[in-house]
N, C-alpha and C positions, 0 to 999 in steps of 0.2 A: 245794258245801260240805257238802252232807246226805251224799254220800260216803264223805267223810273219817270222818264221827261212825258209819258202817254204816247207812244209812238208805238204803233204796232208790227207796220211792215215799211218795206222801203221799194218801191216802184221806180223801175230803172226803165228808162222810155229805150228803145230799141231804134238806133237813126237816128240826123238829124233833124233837129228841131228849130225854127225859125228864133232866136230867144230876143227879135225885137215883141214879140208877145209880151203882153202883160199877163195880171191877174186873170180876168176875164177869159184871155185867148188861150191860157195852158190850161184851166178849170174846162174847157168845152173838149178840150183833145183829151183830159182825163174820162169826161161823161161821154164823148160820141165814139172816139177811136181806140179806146181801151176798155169800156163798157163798165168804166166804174165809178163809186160818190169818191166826190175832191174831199167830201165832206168827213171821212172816217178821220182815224186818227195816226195818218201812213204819211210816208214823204213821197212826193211823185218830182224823181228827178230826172232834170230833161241837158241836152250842152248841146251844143252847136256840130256845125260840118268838120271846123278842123280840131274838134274834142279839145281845146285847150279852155272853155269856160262851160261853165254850168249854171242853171238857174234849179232853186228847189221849191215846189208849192207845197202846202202847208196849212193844213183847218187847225185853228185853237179856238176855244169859244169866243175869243173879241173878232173874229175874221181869218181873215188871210193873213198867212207871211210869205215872203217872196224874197229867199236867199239869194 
């Protein structure tokens, strides 16, 4: 089904993650600490210390989305 929408892989971050990050700040933890482009066409999801929220990043050609 992730397919159909252009979505290839889904990237599950390992830990907490700070999610007062924005765009910008989860995009540089995809490029410097994971060693991969924001820019494919994968979800890189990331949630907090007590795992009850999640933030998803996201390339479409208009930008970013930021679930």
């Amino acid at each position: 089904m992730l397919n159909t929408v252009g979505i290839e892989r889904v990237y599950l971050a390992r830990g907490a993650t700070d999610l007062r990050k924005a765009i910008d700040g989860l995009a540089a933890i995809v490029q410097l600490e994971f060693e991969l482009d924001p820019f494919t066409p994968s979800l890189f999801v990331f949630c907090n210390r007590k795992r009850d929220k999640v933030k998803i990043l996201h390339w479409s050609e208009s930008g970013f989305w930021l679930y």
